[in-house]
C-alpha positions in Angstrom: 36.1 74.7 60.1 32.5 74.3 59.8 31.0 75.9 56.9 27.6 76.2 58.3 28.8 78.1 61.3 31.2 80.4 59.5 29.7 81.4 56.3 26.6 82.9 58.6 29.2 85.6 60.3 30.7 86.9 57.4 26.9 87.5 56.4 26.4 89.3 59.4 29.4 91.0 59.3 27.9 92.4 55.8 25.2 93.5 57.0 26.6 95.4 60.0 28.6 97.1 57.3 25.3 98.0 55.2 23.9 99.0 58.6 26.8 101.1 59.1 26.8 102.7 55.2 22.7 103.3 55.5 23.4 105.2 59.4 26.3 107.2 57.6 24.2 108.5 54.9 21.2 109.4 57.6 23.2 111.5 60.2 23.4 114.9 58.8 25.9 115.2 61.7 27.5 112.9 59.8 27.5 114.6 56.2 31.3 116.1 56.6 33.3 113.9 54.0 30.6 111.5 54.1 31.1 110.2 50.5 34.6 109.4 51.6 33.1 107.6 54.4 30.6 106.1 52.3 33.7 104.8 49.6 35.7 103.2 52.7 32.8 101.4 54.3 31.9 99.7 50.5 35.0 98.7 50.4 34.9 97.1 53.1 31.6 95.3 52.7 32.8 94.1 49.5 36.3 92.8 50.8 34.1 90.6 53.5 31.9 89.2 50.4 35.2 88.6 48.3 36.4 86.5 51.7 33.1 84.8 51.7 32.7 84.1 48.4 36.6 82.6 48.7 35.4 80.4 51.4 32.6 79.0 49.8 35.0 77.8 47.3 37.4 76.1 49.9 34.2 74.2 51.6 33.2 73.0 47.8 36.5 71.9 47.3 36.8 70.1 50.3 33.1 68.5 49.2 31.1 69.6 52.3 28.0 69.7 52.5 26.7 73.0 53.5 23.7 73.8 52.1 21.9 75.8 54.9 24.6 78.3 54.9 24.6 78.3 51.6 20.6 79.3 51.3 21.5 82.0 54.0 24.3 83.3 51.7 21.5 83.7 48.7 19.2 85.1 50.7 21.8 87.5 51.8 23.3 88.3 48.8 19.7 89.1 47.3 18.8 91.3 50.0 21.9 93.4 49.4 22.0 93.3 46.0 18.5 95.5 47.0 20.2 98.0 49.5 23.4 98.8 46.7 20.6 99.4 43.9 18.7 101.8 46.4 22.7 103.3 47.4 22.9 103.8 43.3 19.5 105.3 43.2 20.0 107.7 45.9 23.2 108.8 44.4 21.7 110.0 41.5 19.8 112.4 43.5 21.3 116.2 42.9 21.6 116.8 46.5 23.9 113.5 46.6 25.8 113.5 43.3 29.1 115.4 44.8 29.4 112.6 47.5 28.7 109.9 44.8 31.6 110.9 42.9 33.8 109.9 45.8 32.2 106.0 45.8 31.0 105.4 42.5 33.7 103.2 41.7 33.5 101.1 45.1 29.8 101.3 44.3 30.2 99.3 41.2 32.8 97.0 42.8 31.1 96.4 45.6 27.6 95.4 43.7 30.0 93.2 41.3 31.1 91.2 44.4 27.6 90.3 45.6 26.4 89.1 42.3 29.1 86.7 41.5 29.2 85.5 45.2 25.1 84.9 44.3 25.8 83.5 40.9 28.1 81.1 42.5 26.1 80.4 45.8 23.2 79.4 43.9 25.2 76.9 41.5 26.4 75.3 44.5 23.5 74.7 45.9 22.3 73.0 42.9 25.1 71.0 42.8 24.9 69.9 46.4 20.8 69.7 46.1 21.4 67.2 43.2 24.5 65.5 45.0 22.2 65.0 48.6 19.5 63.5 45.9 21.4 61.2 44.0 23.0 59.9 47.8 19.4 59.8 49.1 18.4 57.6 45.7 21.2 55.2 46.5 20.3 54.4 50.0 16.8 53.9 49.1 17.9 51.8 46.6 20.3 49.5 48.8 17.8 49.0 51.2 15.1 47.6 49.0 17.3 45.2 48.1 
C-alpha cells in the first residue's frame, strides 16, 4: 500500500464523520435520541483514528517514507482536536447536558484517540525529517568526493 495515498482517506473519512456529528447536533429535526446519535457517530470517528493511527505504525515499521501524509495527519488531528473541545464545550450547556450524558464517555475516548495519534504523528515526522537529512548529508557528502 502506499502510505501517502491511504493515510489521506482515513482523514477524510474523519472528517465526514465530524461533518456528520456537527449536522446531527444542528437539525432540531434531528434532536429525537440525538445524544445516542451523537455517542455512535464518536465512536465511529474514533475507531477510524484508532485504524489510522495503526497504520501509521505498519508504514514506520516497514521504514517508508511518508512524510506528506504524515503532515496532513497533524494538521488533521489538530483541527479535530479543536471541533471535540467545542463538542465538550457545547455539552456543558444546560439545554445540552441530558444528551451529553449519553456520549460523555465516547467524548473522552474519542478526544484520547486524536491526541495520541498526534503525539505519534509528530514523532514520526521528526524521525523521518531527521532520517531524509542525515540521507541528504551523505549524498552531498559522496559527491564531493
Amino acid at each position: 500500500m502506499e502510505p501517502d495515498k491511504k493515510l489521506p482517506l482515513y482523514v477524510q473519512y474523519a472528517r465526514a464523520r465530524l461533518a456528520a456529528l456537527e449536522q446531527l447536533r444542528s437539525d432540531p429535526h434531528l434532536a429525537e435520541g440525538r445524544g445516542a446519535k451523537v455517542h455512535d457517530q464518536l465512536v465511529d470517528f474514533k475507531t477510524i483514528v484508532d485504524e489510522m493511527d495503526m497504520n501509521v505504525d505498519s508504514f514506520a515499521d516497514q521504514k517508508l517514507d511518508f512524510r506528506k501524509a504524515l503532515k496532513e495527519i497533524i494538521q488533521a488531528d489538530s483541527e479535530f482536536q479543536v471541533k471535540l473541545r467545542m463538542l465538550k464545550e457545547a455539552s456543558k450547556e444546560a439545554s445540552a447536558a441530558r444528551e451529553a450524558s449519553d456520549y460523555e464517555f465516547a467524548l473522552l475516548d474519542a478526544s484520547d484517540a486524536v491526541d495520541g495519534d498526534l503525539e505519534n504523528a509528530r514523532d514520526l515526522l521528526e524521525q523521518q525529517e531527521k532520517a531524509a537529512a542525515e540521507v541528504k548529508a551523505k549524498k552531498k557528502h559522496k559527491s564531493n568526493w
